[in-house]
N, C-alpha and C positions, 0 to 999 in steps of 0.2 A: 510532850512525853510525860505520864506519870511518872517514871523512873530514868534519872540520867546513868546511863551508861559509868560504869566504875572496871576500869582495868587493870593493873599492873605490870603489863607487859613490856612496859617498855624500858624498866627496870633494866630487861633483858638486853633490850638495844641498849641501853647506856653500860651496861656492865662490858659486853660484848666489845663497842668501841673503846671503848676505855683499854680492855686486855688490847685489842690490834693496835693500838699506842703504840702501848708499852713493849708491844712487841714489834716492831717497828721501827722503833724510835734508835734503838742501835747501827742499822744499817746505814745510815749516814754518817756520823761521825766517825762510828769507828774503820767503817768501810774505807770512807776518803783517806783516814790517816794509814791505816792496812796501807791504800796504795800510794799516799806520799810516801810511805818510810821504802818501801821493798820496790817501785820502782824509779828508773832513769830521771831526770829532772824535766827534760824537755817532752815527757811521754806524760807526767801528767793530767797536764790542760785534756789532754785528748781522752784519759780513762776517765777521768771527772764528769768529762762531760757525756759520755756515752755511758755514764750509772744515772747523770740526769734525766739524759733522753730517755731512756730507756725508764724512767720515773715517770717518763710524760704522757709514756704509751700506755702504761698501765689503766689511768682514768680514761683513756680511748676507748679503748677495751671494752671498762666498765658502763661508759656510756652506752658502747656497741650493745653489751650482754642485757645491761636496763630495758634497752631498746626491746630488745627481743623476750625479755620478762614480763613488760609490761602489755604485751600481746596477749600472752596466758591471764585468763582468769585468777583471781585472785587463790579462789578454791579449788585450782588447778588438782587433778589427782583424788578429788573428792566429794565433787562433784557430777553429773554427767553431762557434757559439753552439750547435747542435743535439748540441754531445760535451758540454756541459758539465751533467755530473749533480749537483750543487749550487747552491742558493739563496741569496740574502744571508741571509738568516736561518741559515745553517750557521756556524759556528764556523769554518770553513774556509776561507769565501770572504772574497777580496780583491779590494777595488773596483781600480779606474784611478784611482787614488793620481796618478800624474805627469799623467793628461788634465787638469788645474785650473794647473796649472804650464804648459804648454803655452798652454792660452786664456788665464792670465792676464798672461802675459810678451807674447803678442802684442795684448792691449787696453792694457799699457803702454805699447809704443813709440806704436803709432798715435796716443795719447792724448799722448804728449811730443812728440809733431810741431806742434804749435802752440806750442810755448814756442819754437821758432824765431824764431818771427814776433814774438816781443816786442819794442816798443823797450827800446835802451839806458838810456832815463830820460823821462819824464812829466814835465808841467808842473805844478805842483800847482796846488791847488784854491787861490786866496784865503781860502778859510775855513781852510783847514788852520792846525794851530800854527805860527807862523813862527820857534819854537824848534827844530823838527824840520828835521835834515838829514839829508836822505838820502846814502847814501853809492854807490849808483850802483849797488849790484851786483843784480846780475838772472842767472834761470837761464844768459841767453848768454852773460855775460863770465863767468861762477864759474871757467871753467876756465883763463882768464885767467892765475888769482890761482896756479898753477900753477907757470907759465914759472919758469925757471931764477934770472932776476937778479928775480925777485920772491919766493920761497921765504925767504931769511932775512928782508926785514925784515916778511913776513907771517907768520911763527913768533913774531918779538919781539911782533907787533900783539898777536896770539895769548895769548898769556903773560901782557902786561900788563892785557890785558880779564880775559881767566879771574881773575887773581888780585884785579882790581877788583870783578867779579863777585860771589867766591864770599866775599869780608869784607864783601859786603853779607848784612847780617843777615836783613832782610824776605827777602829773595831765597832764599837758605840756607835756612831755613823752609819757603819755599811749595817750594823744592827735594825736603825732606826727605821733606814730605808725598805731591806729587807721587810720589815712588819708593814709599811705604807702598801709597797707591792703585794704583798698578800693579804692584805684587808682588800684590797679593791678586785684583786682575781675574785677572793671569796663572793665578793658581790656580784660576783661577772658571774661564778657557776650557780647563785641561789637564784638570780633574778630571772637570768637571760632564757631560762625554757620558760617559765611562766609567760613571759612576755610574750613570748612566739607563740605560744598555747592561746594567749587571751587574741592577740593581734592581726597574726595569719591564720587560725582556726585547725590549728595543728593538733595534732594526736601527741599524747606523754610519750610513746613507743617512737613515732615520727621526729619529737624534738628532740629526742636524747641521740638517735642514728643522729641528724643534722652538727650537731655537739661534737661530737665526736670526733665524724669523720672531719670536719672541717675548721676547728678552732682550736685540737689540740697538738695535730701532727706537726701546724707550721711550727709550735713554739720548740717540741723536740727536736727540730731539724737546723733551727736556728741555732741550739745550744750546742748542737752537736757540729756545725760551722764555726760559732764561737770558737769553741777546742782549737780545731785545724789551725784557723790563723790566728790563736793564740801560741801555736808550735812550730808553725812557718816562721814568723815573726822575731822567734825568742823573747817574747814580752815579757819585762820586768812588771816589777807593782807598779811604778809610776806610769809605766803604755797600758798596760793594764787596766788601770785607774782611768786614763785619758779615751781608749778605749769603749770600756763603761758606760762612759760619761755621753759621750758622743751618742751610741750606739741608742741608750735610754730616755737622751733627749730629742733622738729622731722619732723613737717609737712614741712618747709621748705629743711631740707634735701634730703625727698623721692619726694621734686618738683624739684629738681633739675635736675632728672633722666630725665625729660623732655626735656633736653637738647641733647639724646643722641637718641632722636624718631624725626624722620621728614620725608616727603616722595621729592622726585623729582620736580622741579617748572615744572609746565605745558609751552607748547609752547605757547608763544603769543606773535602775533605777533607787533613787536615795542618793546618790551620791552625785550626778552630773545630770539626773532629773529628778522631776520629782515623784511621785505615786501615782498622778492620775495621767 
């Protein structure tokens, strides 16, 4: 090429994820605490984990929706489908990568239109712990904690929890492990379509449906089992913990079997042959 390609666009993709972070990133904490503080004890396990599952189905979804973007041409809309002499099946073609960013930026806002409507604070339940205090905050005031003459002493707040925090040992622990688990998920979703792509001669559109429908419902349905007989049960932290423990060292065991399935490296050439 006399001239390499110079873009900036992607600027866009990073600014973009960055804001769904940050916006994002509230629904978990403060969600779980929302429903530890306002409901029942033994009710819980079971709301926890049906915001998880329901966490689980979301990437389903996306895989599903990938699936079926990656079908459309990339210049879908802008093109005229009748010029396009190429198939998904070509090395060549590129789905509508941005259509799925699109639909899914606008199922977020519509979907964040009802946290408006939250109250400031609930009455709690009688049954709840009367050790539990809730400390007020809800998606409508978070931005609150913002303003100008509430910035330092919510840094200090900051500080002294993080460092309360992270000398807690149990915590520290379930922390560590926590990042182990999702370093190796993350490798499960970056690798495993490629592989399928290179190995069974699969379509980007073909591999993301396979993804989907089939690697992520089992894990929402397990977490959302979890729940139950974590409220059948009445499990404390230490059944809990024992639980856990059990539960994560079966699942690791029957992954290991993974070690004992692989198929042949394709020829290619410079790497497992050579030029000629």
């Amino acid at each position: 090429c006399e001239k390499e390609p110079s873009s900036y666009m992607w600027i866009y993709i990073l600014l973009g994820n960055m804001l769904r972070g940050i916006g994002e990133t509230p629904v978990t904490p403060l969600g779980i605490s929302y429903l530890d503080d306002f409901a029942k004890e033994e009710n819980v396990p079971v709301y926890v984990a049906c915001l998880h599952t329901i966490a689980m189905f979301g990437p389903m979804f996306g895989f599903l929706l990938g699936s079926l973007c990656a079908k459309l041409y990339v210049d879908v809309g802008f093109v005229d489908p009748g010029s396009i002499t190429i198939t998904p099946q070509d090395s060549r073609w590129v789905g509508a990568w941005w259509l799925g960013f699109l639909i899914g930026g606008a199922t977020n806002f519509l979907s964040a239109i009802p946290f408006c409507f939250l109250p400031k604070s609930l009455k709690k339940p009688e049954e709840a712990n009367k050790d539990k205090t809730s400390r007020g905050y809800s998606p409508v005031i978070m931005p609150c904690i913002f303003q100008c003459q509430l910035i330092c002493p919510f840094l200090s707040d900051f500080y002294t929890s993080l460092k309360k925090v992270l000398s807690n040992r149990m915590y520290f622990t379930l922390l560590c492990c926590s990042l182990l688990q999702f370093s190796s998920f993350i490798g499960f979703l970056t690798y495993k379509p490629k592989y399928m792509e290179q190995q069974y001669g699969q379509s980007t559109s073909k591999t993301n449906f396979l993804i989907g429908v089939t690697s992520l419902p089992p894990v929402g349905l397990g977490i959302f089992v979890g729940g139950l007989i974590m409220k059948k049960y009445k499990m404390g932290i230490i059944g809990a913990t024992k639980f856990s423990f059990f539960m994560s060292f079966l699942a690791y065991a029957i992954s290991f079997l993974h070690f004992f399935v692989g198929c042949e490296n394709y020829a290619v050439a410079g790497m497992t042959v050579s030029y000629e």
